[in-house]
Kinemage of the C-alpha trace (Angstrom):
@kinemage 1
@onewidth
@group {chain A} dominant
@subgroup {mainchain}
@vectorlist {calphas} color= white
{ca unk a 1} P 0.000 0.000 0.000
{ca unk a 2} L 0.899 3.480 -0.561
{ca unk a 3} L -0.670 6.162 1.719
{ca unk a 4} L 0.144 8.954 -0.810
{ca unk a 5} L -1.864 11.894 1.428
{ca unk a 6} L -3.732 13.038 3.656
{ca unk a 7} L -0.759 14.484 5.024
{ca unk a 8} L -0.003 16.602 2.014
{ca unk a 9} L 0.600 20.373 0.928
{ca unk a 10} L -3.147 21.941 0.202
{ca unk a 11} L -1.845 25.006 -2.089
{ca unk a 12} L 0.264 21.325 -3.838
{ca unk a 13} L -2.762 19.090 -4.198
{ca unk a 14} L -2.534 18.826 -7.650
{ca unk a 15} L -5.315 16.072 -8.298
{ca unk a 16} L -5.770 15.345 -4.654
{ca unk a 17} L -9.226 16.198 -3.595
{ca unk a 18} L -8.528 19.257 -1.044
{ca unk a 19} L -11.198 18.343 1.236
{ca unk a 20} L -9.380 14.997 2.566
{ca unk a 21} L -6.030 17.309 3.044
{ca unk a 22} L -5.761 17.300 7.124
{ca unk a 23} L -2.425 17.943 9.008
{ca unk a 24} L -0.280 14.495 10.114
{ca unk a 25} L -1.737 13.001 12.830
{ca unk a 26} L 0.453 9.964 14.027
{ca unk a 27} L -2.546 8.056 15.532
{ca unk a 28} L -3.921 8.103 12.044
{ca unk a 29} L -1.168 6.589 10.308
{ca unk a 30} L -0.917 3.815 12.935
{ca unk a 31} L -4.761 3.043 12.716
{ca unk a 32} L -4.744 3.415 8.992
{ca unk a 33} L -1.257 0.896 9.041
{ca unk a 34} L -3.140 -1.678 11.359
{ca unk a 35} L -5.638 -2.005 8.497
{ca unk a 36} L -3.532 -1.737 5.632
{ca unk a 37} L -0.183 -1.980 6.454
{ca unk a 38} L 1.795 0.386 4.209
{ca unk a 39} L 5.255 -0.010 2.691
{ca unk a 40} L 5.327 4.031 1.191
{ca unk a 41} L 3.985 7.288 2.702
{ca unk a 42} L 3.868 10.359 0.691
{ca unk a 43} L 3.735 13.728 2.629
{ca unk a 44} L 4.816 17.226 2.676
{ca unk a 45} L 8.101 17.288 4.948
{ca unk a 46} L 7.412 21.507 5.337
{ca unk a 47} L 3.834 20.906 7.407
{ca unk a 48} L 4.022 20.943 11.374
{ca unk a 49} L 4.546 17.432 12.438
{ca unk a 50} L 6.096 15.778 9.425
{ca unk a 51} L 9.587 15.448 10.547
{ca unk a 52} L 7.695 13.292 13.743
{ca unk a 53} L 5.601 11.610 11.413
{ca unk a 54} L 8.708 10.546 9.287
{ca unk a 55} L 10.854 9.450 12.268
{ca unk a 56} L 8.066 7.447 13.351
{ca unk a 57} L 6.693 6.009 10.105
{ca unk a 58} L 10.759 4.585 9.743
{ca unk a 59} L 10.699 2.903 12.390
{ca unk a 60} L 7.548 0.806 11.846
{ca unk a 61} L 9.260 0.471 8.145
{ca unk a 62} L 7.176 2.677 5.786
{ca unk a 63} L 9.335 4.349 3.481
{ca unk a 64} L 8.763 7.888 3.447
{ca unk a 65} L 8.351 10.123 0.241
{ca unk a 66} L 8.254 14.199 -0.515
{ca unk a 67} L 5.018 14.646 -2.586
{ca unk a 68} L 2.539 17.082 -2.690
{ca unk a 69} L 4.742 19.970 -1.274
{ca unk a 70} L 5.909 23.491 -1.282
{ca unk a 71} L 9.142 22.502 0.645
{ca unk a 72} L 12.555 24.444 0.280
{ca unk a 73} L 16.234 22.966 -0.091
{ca unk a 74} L 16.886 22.692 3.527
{ca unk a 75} L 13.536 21.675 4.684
{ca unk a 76} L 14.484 18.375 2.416
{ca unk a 77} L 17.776 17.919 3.918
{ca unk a 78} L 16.467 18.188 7.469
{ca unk a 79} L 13.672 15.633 6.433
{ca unk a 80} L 16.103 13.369 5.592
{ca unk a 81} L 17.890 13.412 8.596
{ca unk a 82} L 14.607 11.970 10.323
{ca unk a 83} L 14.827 9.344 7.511
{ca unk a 84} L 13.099 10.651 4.620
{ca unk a 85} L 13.768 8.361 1.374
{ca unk a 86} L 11.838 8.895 -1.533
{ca unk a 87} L 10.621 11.909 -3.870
{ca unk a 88} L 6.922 10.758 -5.154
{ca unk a 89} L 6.455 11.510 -8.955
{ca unk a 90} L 9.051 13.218 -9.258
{ca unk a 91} L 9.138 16.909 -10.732
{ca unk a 92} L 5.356 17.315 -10.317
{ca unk a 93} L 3.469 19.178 -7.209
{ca unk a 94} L 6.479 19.797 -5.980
{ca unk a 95} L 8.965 23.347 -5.615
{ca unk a 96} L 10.723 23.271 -8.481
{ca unk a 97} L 14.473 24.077 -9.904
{ca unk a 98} L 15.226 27.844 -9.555
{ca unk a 99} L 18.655 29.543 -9.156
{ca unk a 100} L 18.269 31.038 -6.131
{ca unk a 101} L 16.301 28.346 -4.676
{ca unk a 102} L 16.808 24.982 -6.235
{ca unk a 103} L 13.630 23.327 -3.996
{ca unk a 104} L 12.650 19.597 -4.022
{ca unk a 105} L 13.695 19.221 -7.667
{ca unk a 106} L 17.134 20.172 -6.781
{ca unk a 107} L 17.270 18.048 -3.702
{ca unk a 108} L 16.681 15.003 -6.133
{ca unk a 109} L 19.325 16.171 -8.301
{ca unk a 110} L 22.165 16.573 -5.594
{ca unk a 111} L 21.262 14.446 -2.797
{ca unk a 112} L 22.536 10.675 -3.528
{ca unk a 113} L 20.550 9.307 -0.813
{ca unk a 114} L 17.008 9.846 -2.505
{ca unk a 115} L 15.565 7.867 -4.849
{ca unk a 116} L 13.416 9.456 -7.328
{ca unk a 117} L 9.878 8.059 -8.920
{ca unk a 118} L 9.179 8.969 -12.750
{ca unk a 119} L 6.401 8.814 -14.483
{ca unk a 120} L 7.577 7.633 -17.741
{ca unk a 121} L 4.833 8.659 -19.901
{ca unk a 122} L 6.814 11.389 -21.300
{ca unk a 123} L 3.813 14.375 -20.287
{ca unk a 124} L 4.748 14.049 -16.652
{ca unk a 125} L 8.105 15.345 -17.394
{ca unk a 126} L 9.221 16.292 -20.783
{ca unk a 127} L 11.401 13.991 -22.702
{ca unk a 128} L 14.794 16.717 -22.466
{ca unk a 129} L 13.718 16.465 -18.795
{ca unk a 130} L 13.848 12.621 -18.912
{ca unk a 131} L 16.938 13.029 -20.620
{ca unk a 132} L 18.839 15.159 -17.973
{ca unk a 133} L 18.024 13.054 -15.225
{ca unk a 134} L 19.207 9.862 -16.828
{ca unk a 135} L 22.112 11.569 -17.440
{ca unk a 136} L 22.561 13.103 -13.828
{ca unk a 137} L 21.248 10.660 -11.139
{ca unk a 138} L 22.734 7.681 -10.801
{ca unk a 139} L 20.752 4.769 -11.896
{ca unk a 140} L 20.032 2.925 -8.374
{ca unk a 141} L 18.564 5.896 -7.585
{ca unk a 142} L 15.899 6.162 -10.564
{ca unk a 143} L 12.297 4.180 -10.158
{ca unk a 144} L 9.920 4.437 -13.080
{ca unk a 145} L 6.135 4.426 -11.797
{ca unk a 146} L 3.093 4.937 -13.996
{ca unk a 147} L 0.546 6.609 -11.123
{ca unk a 148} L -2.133 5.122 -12.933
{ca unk a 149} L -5.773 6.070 -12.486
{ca unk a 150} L -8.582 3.515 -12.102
{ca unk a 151} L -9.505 4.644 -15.709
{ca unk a 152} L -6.579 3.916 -16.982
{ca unk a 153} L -7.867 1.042 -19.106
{ca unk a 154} L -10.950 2.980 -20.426
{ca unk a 155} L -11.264 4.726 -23.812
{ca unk a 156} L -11.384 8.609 -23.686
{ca unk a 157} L -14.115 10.220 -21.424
{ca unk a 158} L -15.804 11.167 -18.571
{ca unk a 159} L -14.223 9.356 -15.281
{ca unk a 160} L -13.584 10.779 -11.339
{ca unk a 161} L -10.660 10.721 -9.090
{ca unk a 162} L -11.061 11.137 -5.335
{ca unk a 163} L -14.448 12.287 -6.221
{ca unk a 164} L -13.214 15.506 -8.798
{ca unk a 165} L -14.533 15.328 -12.248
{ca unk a 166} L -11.594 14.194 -15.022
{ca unk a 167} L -12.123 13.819 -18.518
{ca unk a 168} L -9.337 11.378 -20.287
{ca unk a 169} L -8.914 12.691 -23.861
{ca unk a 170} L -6.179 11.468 -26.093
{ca unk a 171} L -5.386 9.296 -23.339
{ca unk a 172} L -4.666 11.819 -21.080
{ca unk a 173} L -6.187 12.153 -17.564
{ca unk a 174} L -6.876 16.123 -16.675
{ca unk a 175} L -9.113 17.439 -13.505
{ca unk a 176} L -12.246 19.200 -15.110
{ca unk a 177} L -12.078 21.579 -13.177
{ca unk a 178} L -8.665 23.779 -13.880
{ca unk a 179} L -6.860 21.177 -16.571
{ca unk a 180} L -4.370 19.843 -14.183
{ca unk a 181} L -3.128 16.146 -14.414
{ca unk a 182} L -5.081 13.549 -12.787
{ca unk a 183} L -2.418 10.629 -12.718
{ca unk a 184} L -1.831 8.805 -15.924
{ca unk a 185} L -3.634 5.914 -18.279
{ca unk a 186} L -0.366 4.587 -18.537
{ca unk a 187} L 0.584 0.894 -19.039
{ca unk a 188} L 4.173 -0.018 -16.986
{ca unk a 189} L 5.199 -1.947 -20.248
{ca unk a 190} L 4.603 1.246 -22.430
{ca unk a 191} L 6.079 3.660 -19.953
{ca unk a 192} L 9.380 1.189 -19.989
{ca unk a 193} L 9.376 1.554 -24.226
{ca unk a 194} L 8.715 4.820 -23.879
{ca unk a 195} L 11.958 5.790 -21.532
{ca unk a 196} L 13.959 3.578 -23.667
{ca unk a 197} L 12.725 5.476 -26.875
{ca unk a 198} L 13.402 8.708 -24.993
{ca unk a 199} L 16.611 8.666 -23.304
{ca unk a 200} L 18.571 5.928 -26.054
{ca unk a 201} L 19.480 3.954 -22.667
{ca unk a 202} L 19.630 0.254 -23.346
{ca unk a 203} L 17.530 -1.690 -21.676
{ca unk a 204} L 19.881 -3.613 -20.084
{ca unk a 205} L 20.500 -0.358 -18.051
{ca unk a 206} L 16.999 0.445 -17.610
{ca unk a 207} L 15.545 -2.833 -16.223
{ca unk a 208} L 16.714 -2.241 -12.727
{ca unk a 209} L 14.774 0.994 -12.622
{ca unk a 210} L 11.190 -0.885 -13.202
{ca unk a 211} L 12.188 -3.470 -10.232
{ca unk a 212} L 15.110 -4.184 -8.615
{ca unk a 213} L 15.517 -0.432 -6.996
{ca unk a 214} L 11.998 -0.704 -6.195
{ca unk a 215} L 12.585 -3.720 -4.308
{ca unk a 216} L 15.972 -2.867 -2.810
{ca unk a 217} L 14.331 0.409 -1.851
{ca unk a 218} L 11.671 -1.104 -0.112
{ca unk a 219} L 13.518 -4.086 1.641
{ca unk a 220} L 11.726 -6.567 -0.250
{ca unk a 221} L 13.007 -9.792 0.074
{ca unk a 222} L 14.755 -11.916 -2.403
{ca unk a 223} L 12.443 -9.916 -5.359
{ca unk a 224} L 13.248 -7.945 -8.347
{ca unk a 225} L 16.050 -9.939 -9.744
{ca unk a 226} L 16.434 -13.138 -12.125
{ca unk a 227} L 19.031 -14.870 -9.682
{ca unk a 228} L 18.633 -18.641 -8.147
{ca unk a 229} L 16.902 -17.937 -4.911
{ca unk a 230} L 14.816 -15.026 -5.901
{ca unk a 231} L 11.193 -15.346 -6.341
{ca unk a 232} L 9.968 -15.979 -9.956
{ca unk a 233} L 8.252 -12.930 -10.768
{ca unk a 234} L 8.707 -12.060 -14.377
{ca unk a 235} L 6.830 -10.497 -17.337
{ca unk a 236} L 8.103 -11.610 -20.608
{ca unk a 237} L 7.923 -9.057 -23.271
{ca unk a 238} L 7.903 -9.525 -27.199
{ca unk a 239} L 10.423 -7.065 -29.347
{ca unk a 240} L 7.223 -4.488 -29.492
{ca unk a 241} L 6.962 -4.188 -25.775
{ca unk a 242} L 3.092 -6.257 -25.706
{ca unk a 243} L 3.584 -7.807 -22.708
{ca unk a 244} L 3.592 -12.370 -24.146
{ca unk a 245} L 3.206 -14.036 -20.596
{ca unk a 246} L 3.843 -12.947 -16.991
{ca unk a 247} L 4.979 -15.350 -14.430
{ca unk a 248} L 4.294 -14.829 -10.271
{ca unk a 249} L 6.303 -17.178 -8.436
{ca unk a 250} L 7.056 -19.425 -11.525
{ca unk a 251} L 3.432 -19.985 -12.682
């Protein structure tokens, strides 16, 4: 599970519906953990509380994540003192690269110890932008995503996200409301094609970023890797990218 909100920027929501953004509240996570038990938490590390809610979710081994947020520089240095790991969606609802203040976007850049989530649909973030950060950030550090949408699989049309209005047109999920991105339709196995079209990176170099740093990341056990040992968990693709057969624990 990934808790990404409540605990979350308001003037950042981006696609989040505003009325469920409520400061942390550590009894909240714990109840909401007891239920689901998460392995990510996205939150904005600039709100009152977060650096407690970070130390905290650490130790009961969530993996915490900048999203959502109006956070400076330092503010993401401090958070990662108190254990702070990932940046969600990296590049989007988030303080971005400026020369006198080089925000969460320039915390991803220079700081080694976060890992960064892309959406690889190449609207996210621009192809150049795609291109820079392959270039830049080391690879271990780099975890393509999707954030698909419940639609995802639907033609274009009328759908709803956290109960706002989104229309999907050319396969592209915006809010009704102002135009702003609701998620993606995006496929993982097109996203993958997609970044390799992009950034020229063979995919020999790229496969790690769809599952072994995810897993490593995340202290998965013996997963994400074609090594004796390691659980079977493969898709197969054909030259195209179609996805031919996928395989969960060797069946």
């Amino acid at each position: 599970i990934h808790l990404e909100g409540p605990f979350i920027n308001r003037e950042q929501a981006g696609a989040q519906n505003p009325q469920f953004v409520r400061p942390p509240d550590l009894n909240e996570l714990q109840e909401l953990h007891q239920i689901f038990p998460a392995l990510i938490l996205s939150l904005a590390p600039e709100i009152p509380g977060a650096f407690n809610i970070i130390r905290e979710a650490s130790g009961m081994g969530i993996t915490t994540s900048a999203a959502h947020t109006q956070a400076d520089y330092a503010t993401v240095m401090a958070a990662t003192g108190y254990g702070l790991k990932h940046l969600t969606h990296f590049g989007n609802a988030m303080t971005g690269l400026h020369h006198r203040e080089i925000g969460v976007v320039g915390a991803g850049f220079l700081e080694d110890s976060l890992r960064l989530e892309l959406i690889a649909d190449g609207i996210h973030l621009a192809p150049k932008m795609l291109e820079l950060i392959f270039s830049r950030v080391p690879r271990e550090n780099i975890m393509l995503i999707t954030d698909s949408v419940s639609a995802s699989w639907q033609s274009d049309g009328d759908t709803s996200l956290g109960g706002l209005e989104v229309e999907i047109k050319d396969g592209i999920a915006r809010l009704k409301s102002n135009g702003a991105l609701a998620g993606s339709t995006l496929r993982y196995n097109q996203g993958l094609k997609r970044i390799h079209e992009i950034t020229g990176e063979p995919l020999s170099a790229i496969v790690a970023t769809t599952s072994w740093n995810q897993a490593t990341s995340l202290g998965l056990p013996n997963t994400g890797k074609i090594e004796s040992g390691f659980r079977a968990d493969l898709v197969i693709l054909e030259e195209s990218f179609e996805i031919s057969r996928t395989l969960v624990g060797g069946k």
